[in-house]
HTML snippet that shows the backbone in 3Dmol.js (N, CA, C, O; Angstrom):
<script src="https://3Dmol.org/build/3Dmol-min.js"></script>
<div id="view" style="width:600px;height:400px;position:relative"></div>
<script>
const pdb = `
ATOM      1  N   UNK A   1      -9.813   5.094  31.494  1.00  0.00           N
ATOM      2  CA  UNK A   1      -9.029   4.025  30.924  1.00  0.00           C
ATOM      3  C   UNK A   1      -9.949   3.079  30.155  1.00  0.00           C
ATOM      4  O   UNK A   1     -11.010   2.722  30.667  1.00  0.00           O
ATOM      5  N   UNK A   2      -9.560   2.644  28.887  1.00  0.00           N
ATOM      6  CA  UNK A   2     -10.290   1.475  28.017  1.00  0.00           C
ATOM      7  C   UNK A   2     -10.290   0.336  28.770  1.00  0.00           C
ATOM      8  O   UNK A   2      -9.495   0.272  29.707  1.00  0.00           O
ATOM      9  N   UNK A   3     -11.072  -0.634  28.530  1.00  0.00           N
ATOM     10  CA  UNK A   3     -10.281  -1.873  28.524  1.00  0.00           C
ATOM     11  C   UNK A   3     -11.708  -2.606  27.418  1.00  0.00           C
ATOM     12  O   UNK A   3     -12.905  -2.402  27.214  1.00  0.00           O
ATOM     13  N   UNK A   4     -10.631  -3.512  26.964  1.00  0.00           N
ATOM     14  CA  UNK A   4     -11.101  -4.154  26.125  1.00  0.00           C
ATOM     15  C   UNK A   4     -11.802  -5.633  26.621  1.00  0.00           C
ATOM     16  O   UNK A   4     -11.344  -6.402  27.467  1.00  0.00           O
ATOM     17  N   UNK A   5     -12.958  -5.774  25.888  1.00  0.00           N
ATOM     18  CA  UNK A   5     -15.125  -6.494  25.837  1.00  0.00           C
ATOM     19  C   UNK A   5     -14.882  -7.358  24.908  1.00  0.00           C
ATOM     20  O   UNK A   5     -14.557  -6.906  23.810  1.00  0.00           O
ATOM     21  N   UNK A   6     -14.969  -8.776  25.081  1.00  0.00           N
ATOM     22  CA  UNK A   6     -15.666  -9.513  23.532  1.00  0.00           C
ATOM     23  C   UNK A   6     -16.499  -9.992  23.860  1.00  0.00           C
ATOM     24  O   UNK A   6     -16.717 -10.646  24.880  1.00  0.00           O
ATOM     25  N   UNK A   7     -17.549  -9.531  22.389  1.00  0.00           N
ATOM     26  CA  UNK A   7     -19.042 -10.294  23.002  1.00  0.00           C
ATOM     27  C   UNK A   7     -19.135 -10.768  21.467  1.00  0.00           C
ATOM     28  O   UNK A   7     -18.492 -10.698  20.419  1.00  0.00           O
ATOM     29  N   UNK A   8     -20.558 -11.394  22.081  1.00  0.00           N
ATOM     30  CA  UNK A   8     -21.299 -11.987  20.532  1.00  0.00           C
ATOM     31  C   UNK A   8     -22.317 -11.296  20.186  1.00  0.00           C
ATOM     32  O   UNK A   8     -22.907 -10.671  21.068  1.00  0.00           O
ATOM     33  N   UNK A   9     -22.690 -11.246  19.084  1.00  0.00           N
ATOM     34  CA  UNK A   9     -24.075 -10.614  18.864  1.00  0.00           C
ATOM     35  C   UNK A   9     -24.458 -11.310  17.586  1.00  0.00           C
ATOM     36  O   UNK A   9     -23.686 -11.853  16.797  1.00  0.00           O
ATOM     37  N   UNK A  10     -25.594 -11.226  17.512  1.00  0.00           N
ATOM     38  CA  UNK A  10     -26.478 -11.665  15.974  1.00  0.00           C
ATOM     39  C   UNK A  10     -25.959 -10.711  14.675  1.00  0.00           C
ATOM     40  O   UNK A  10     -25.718  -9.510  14.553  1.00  0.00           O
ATOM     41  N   UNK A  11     -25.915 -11.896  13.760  1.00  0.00           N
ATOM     42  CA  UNK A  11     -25.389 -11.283  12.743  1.00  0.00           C
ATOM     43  C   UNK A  11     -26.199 -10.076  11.850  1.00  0.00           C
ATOM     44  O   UNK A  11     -25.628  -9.315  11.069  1.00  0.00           O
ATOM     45  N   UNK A  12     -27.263 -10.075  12.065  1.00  0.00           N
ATOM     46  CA  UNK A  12     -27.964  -8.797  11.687  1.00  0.00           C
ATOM     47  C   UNK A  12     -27.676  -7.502  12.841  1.00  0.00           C
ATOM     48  O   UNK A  12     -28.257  -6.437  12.633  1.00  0.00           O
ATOM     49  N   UNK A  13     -26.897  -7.614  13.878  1.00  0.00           N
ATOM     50  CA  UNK A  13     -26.463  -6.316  14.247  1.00  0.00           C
ATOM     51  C   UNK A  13     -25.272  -6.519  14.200  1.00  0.00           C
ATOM     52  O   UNK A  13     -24.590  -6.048  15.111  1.00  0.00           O
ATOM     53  N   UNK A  14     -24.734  -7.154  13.311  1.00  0.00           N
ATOM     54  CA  UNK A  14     -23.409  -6.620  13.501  1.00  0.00           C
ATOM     55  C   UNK A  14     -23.425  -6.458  12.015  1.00  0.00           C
ATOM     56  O   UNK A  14     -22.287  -6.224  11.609  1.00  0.00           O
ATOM     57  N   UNK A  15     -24.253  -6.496  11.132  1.00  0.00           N
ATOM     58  CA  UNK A  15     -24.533  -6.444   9.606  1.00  0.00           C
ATOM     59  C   UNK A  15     -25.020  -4.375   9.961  1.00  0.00           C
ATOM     60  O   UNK A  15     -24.700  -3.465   9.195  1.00  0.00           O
ATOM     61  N   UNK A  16     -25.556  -4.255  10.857  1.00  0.00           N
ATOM     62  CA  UNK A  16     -26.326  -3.085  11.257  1.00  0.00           C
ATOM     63  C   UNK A  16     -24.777  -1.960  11.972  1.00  0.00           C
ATOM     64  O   UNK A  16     -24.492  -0.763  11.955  1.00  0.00           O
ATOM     65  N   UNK A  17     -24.483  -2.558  12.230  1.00  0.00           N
ATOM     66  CA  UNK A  17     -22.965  -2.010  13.068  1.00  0.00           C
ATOM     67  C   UNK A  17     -21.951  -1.595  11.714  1.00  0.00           C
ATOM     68  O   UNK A  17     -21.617  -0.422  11.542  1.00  0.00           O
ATOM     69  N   UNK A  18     -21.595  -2.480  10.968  1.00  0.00           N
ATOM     70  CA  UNK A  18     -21.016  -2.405  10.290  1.00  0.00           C
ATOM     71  C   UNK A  18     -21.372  -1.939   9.088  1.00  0.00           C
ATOM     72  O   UNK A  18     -20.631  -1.825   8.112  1.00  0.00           O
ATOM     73  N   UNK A  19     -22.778  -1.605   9.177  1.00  0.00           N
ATOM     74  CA  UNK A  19     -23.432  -0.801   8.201  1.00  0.00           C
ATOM     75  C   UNK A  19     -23.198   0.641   8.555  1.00  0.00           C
ATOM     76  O   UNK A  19     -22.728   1.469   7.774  1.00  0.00           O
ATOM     77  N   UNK A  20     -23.667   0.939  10.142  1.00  0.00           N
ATOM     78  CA  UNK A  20     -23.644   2.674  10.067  1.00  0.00           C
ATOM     79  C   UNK A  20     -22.207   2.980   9.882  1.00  0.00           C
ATOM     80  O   UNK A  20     -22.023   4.031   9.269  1.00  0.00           O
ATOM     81  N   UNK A  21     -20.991   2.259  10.298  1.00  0.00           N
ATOM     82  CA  UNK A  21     -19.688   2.539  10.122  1.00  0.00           C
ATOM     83  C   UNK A  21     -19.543   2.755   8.782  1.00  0.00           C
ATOM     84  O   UNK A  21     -19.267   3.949   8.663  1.00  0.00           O
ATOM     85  N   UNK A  22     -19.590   2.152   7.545  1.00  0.00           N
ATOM     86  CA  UNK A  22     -19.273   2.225   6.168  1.00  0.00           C
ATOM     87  C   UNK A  22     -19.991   3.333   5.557  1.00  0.00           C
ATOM     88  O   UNK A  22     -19.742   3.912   4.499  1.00  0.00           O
ATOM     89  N   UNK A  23     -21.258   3.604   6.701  1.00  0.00           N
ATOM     90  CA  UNK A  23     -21.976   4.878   5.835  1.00  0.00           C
ATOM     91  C   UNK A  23     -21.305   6.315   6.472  1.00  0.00           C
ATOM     92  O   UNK A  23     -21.811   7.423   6.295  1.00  0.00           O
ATOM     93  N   UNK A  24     -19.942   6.034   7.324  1.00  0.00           N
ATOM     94  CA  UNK A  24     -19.494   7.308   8.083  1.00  0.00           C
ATOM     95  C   UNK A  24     -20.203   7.978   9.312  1.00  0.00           C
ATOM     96  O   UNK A  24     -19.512   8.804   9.907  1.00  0.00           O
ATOM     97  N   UNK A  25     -21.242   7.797   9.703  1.00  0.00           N
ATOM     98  CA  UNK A  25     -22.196   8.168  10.485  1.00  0.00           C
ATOM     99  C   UNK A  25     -21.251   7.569  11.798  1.00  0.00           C
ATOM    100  O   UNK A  25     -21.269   8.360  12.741  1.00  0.00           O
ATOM    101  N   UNK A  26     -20.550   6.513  12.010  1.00  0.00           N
ATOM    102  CA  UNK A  26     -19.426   6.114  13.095  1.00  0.00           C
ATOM    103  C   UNK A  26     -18.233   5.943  12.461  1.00  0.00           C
ATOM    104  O   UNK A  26     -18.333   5.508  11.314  1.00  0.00           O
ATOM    105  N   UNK A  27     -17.061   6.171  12.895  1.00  0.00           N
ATOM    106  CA  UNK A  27     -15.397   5.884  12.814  1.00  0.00           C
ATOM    107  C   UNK A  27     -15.375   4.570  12.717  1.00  0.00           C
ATOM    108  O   UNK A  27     -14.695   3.967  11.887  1.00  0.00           O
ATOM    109  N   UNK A  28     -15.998   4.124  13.423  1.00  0.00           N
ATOM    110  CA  UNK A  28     -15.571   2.528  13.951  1.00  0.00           C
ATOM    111  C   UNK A  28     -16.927   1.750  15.034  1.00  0.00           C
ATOM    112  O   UNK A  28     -17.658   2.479  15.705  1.00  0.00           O
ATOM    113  N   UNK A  29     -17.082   0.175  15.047  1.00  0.00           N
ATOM    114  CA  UNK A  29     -17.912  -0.357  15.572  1.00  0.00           C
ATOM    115  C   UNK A  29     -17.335  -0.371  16.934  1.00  0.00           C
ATOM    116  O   UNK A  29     -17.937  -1.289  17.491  1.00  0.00           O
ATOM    117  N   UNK A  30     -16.323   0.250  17.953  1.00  0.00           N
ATOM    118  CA  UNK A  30     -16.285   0.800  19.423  1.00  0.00           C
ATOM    119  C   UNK A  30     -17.104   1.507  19.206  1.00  0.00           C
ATOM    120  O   UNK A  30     -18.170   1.281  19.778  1.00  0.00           O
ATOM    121  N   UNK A  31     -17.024   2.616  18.347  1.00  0.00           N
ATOM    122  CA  UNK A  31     -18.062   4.012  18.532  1.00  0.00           C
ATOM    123  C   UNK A  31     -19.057   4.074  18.628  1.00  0.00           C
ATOM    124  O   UNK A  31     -19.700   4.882  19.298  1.00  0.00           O
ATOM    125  N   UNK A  32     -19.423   3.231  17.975  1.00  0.00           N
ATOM    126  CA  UNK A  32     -21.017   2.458  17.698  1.00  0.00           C
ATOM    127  C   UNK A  32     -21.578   1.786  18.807  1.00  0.00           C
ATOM    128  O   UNK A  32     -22.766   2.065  18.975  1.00  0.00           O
ATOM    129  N   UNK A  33     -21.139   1.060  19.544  1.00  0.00           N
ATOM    130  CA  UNK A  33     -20.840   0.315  20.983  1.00  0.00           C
ATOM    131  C   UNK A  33     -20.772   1.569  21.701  1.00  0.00           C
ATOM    132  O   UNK A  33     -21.909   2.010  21.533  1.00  0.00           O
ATOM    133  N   UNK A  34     -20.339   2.151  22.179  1.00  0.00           N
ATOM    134  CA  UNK A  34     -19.821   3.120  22.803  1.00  0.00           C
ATOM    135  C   UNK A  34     -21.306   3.954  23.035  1.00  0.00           C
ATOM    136  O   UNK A  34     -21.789   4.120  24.155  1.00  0.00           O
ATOM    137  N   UNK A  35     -22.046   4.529  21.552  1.00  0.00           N
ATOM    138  CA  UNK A  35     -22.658   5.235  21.700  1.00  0.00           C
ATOM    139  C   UNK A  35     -24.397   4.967  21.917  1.00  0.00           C
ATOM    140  O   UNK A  35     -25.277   5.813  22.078  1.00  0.00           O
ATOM    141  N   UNK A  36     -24.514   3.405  21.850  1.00  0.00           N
ATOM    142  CA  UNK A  36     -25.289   2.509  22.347  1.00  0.00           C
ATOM    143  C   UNK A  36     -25.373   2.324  23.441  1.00  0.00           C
ATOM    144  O   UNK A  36     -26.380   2.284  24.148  1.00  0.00           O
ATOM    145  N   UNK A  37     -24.009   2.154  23.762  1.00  0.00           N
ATOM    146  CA  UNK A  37     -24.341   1.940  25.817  1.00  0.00           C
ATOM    147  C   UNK A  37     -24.463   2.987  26.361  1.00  0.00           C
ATOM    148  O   UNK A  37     -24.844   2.878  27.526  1.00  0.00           O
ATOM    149  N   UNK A  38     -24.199   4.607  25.795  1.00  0.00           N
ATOM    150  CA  UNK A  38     -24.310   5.921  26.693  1.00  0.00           C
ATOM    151  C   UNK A  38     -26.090   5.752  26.297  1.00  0.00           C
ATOM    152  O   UNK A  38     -26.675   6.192  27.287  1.00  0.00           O
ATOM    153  N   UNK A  39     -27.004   5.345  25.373  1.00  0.00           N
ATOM    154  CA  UNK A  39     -27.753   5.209  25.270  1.00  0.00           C
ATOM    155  C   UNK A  39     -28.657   4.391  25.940  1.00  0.00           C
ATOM    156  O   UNK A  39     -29.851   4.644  26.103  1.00  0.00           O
ATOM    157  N   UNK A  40     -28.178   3.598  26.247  1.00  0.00           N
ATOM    158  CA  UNK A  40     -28.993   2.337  27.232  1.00  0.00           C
ATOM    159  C   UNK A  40     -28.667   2.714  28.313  1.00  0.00           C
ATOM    160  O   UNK A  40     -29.225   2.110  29.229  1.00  0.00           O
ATOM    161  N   UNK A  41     -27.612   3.888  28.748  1.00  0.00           N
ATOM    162  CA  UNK A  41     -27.733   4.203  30.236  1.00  0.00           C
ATOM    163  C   UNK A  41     -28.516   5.574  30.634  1.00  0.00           C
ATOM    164  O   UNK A  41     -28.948   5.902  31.739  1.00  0.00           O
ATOM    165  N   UNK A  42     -28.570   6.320  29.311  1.00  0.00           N
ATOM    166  CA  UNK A  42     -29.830   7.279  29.414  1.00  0.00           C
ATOM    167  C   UNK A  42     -30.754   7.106  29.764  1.00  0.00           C
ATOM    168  O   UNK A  42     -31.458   7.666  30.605  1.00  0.00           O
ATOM    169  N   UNK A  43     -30.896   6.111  29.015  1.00  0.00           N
ATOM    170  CA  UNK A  43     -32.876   5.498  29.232  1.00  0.00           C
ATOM    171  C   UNK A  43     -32.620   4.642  30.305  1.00  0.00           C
ATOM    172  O   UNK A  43     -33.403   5.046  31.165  1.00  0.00           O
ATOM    173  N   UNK A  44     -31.892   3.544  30.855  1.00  0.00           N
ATOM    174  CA  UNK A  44     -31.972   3.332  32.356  1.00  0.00           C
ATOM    175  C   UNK A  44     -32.349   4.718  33.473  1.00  0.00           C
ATOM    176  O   UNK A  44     -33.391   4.709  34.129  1.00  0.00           O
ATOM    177  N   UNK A  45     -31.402   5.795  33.554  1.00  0.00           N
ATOM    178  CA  UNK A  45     -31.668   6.279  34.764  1.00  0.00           C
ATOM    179  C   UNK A  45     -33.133   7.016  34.397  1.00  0.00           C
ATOM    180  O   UNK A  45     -34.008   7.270  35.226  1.00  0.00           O
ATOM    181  N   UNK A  46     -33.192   7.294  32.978  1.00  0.00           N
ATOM    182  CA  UNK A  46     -35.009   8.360  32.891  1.00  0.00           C
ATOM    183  C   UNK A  46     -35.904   7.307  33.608  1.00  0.00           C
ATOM    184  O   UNK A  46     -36.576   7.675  34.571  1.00  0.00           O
ATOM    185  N   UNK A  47     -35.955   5.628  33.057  1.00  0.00           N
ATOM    186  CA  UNK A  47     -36.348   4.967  33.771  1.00  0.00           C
ATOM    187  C   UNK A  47     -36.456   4.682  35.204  1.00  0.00           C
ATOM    188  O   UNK A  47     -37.388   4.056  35.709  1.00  0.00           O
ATOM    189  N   UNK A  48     -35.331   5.235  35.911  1.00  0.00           N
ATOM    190  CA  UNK A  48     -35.113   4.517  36.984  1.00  0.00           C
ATOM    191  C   UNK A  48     -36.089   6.263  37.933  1.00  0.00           C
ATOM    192  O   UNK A  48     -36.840   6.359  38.904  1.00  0.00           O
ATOM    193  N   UNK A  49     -35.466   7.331  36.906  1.00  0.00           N
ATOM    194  CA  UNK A  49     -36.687   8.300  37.613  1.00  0.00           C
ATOM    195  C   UNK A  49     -37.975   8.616  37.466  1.00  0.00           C
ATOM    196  O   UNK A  49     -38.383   9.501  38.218  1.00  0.00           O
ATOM    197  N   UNK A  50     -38.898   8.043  36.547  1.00  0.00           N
ATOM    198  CA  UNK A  50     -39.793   7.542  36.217  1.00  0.00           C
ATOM    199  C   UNK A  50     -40.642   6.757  37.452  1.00  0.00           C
ATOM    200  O   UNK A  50     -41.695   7.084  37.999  1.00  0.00           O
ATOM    201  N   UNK A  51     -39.796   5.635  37.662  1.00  0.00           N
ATOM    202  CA  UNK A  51     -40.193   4.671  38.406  1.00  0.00           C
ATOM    203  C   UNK A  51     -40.272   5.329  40.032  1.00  0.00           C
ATOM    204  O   UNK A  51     -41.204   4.962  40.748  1.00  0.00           O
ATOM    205  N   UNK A  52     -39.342   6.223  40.516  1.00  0.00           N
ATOM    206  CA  UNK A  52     -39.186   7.060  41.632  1.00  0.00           C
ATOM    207  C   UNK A  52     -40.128   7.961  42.148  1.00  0.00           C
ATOM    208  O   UNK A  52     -40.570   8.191  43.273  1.00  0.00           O
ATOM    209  N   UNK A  53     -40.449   8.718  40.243  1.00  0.00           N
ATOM    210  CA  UNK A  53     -41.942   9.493  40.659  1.00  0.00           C
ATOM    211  C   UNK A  53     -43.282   8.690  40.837  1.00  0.00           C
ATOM    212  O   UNK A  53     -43.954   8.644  41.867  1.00  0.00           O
ATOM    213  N   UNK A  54     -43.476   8.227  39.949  1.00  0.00           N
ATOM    214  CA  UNK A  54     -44.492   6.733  40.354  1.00  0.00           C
ATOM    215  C   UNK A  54     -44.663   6.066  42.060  1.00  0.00           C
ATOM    216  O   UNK A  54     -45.689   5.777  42.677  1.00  0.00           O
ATOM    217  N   UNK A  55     -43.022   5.969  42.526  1.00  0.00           N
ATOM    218  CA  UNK A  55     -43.508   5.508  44.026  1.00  0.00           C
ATOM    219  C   UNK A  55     -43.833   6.892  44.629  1.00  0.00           C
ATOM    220  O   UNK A  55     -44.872   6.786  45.282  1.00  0.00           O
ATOM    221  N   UNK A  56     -43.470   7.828  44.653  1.00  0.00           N
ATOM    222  CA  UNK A  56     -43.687   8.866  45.257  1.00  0.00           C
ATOM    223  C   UNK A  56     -45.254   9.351  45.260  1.00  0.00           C
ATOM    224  O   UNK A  56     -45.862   9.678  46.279  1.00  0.00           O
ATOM    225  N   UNK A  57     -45.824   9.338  43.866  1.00  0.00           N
ATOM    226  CA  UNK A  57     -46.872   9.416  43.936  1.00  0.00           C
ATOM    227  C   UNK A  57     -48.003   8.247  44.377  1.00  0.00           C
ATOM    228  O   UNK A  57     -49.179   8.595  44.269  1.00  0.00           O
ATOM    229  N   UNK A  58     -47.857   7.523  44.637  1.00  0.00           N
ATOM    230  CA  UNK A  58     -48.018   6.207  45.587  1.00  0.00           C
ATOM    231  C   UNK A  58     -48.142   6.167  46.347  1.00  0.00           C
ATOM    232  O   UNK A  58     -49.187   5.827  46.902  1.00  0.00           O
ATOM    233  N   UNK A  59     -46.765   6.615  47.015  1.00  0.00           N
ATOM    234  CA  UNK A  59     -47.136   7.372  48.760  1.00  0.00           C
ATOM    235  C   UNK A  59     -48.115   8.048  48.971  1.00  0.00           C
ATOM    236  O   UNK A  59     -49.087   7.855  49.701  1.00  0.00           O
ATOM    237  N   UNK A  60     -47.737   9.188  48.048  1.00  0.00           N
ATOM    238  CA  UNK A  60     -48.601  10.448  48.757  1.00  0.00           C
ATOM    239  C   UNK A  60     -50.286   9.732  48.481  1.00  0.00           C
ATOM    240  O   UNK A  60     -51.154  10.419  49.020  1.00  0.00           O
ATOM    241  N   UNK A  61     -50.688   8.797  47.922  1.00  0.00           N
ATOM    242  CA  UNK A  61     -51.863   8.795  47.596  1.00  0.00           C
ATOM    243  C   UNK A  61     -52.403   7.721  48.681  1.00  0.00           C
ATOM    244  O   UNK A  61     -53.614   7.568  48.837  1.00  0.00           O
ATOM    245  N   UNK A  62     -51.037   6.663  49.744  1.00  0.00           N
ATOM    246  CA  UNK A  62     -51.784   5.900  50.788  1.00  0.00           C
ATOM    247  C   UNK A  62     -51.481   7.218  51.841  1.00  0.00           C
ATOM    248  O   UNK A  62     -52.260   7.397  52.777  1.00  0.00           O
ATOM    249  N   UNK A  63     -50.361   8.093  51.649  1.00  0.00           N
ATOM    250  CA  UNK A  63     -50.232   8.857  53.147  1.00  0.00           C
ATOM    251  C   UNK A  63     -51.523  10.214  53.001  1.00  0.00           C
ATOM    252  O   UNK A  63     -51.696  11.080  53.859  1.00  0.00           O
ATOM    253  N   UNK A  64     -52.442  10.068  51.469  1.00  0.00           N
ATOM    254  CA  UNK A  64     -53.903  11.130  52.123  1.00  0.00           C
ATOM    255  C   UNK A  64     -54.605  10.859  52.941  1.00  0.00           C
ATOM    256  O   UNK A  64     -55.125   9.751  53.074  1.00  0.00           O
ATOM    257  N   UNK A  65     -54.722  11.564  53.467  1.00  0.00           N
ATOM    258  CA  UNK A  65     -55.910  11.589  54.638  1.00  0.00           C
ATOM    259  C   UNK A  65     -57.241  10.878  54.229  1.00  0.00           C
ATOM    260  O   UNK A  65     -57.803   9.898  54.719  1.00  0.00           O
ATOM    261  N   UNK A  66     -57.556  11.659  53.208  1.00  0.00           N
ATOM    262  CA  UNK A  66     -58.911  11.787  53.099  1.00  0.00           C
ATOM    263  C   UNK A  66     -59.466   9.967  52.652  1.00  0.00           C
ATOM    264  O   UNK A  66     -58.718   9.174  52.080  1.00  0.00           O
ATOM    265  N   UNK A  67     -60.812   9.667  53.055  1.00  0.00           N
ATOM    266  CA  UNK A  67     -61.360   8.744  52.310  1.00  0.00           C
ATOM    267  C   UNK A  67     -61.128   8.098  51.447  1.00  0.00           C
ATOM    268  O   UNK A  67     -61.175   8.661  50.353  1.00  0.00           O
ATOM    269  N   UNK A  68     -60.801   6.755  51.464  1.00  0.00           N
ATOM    270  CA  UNK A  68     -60.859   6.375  50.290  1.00  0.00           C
ATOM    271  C   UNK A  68     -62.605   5.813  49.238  1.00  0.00           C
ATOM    272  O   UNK A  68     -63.707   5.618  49.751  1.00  0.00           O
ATOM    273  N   UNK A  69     -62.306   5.718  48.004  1.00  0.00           N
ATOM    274  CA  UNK A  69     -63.652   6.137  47.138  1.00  0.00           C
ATOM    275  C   UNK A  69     -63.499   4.272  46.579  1.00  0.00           C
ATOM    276  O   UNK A  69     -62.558   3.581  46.190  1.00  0.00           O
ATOM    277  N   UNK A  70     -64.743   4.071  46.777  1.00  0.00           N
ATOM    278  CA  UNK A  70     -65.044   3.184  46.571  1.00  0.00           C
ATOM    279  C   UNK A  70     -65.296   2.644  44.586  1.00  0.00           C
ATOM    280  O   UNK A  70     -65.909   3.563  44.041  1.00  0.00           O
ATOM    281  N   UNK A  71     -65.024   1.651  43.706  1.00  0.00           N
ATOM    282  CA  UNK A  71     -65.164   1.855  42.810  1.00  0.00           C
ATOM    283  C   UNK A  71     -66.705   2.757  42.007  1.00  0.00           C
ATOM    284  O   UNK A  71     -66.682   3.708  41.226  1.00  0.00           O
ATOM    285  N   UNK A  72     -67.923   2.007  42.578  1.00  0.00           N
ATOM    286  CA  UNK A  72     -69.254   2.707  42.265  1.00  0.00           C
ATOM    287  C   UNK A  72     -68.938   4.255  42.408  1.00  0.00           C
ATOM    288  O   UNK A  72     -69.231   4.808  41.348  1.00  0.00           O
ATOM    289  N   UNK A  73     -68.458   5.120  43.318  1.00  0.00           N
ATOM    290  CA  UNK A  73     -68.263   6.448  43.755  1.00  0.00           C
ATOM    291  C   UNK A  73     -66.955   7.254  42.558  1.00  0.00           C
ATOM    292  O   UNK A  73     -66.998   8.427  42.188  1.00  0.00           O
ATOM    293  N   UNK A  74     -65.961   6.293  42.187  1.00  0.00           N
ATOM    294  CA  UNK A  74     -65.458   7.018  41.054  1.00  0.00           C
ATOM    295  C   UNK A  74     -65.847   7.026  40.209  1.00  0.00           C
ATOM    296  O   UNK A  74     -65.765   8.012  39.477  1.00  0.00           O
ATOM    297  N   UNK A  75     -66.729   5.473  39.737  1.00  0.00           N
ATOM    298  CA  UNK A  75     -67.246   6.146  38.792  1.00  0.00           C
ATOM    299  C   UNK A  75     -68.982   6.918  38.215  1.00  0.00           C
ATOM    300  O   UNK A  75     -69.506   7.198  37.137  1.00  0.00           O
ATOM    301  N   UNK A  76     -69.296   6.988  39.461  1.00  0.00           N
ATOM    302  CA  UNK A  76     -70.274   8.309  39.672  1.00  0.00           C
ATOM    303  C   UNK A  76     -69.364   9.639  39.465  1.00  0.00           C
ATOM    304  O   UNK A  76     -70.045  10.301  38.682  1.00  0.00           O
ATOM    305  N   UNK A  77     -68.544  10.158  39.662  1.00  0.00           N
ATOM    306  CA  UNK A  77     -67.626  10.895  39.897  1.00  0.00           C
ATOM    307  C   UNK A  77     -67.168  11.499  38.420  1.00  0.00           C
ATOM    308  O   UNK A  77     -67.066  12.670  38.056  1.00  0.00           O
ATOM    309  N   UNK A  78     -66.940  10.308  37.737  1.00  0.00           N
ATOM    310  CA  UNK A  78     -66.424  10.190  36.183  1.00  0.00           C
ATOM    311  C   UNK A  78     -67.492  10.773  35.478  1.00  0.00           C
ATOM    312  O   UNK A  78     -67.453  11.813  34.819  1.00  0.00           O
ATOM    313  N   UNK A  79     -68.770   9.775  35.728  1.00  0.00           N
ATOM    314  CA  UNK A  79     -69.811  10.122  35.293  1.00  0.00           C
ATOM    315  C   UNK A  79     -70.205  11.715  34.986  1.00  0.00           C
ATOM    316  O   UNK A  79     -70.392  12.248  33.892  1.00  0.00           O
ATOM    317  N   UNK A  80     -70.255  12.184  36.072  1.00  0.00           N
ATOM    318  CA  UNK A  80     -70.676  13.368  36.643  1.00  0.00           C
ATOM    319  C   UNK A  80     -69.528  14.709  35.820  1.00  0.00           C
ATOM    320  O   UNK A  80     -70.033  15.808  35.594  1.00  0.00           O
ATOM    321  N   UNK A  81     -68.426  14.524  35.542  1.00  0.00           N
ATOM    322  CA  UNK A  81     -67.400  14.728  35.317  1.00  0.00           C
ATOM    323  C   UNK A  81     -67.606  15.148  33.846  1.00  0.00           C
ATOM    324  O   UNK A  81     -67.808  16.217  33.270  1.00  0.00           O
ATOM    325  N   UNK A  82     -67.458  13.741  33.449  1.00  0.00           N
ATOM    326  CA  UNK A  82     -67.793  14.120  31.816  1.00  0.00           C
ATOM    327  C   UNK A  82     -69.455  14.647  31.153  1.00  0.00           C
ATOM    328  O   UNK A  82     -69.693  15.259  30.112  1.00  0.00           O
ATOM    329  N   UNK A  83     -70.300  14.193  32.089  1.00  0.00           N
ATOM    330  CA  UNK A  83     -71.731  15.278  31.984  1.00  0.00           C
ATOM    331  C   UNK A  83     -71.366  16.540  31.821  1.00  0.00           C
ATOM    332  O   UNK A  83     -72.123  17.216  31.124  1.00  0.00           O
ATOM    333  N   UNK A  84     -70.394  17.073  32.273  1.00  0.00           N
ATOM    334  CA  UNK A  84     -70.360  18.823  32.866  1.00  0.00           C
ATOM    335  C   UNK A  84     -69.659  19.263  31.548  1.00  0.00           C
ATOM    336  O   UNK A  84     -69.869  20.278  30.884  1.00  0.00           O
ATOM    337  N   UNK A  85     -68.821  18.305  31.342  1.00  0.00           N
ATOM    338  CA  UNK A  85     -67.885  19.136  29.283  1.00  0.00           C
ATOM    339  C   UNK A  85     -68.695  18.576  28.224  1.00  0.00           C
ATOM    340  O   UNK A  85     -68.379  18.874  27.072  1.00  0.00           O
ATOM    341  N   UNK A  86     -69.513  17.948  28.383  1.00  0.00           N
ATOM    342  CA  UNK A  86     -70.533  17.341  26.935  1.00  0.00           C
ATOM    343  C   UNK A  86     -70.936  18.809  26.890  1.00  0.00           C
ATOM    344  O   UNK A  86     -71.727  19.206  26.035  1.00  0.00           O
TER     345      UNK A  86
END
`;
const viewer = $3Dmol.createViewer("view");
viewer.addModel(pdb, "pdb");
viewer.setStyle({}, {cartoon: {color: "spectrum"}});
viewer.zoomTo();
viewer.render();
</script>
C-alpha cells in the first residue's frame, strides 16, 4: 500500500529530480524517490554487513589464543617481511 510523504528538499535536488524526470530516465519524481530510497537501503544493510564482519573479526582476534605482539615486534615482523620480496 502507498501512502503519501511531504518533505522539503534543496532546490538543487529537486532542480536534479526534476531534471532526470524531463530527460525520461524516470516517469515521475515518486520514481525518483522511490528509487533513491531502495538505494539508501542497499547501502545501509551492505553497511550494516560490513560492520558485522569487522566485529566478527574483532572477536576472533581478542578470542586468539596466541600472544599478543607488542608494537616494536610487528614492526620487526613488517620489517622482516618486506626484506624477503625486495
Amino acid at each position: 500500500m502507498n501512502e503519501k510523504l511531504s518533505i522539503s528538499l534543496p532546490s538543487e535536488m529537486v532542480a536534479a529530480i526534476k531534471s532526470r524526470v524531463d530527460a525520461g530516465a524516470y516517469t515521475s519524481t515518486s520514481e525518483v524517490l522511490r528509487a533513491a530510497v531502495r538505494v539508501w537501503l542497499r547501502e545501509e544493510e551492505e553497511y550494516q554487513e560490513r560492520i558485522a564482519a569487522i566485529r566478527q573479526k574483532v572477536q576472533a582476534s581478542l578470542d586468539d589464543p596466541r600472544p599478543n605482539l607488542s608494537g616494536h615486534e610487528v614492526k620487526q615482523r613488517l620489517e622482516a617481511f618486506f626484506d624477503k620480496r625486495r
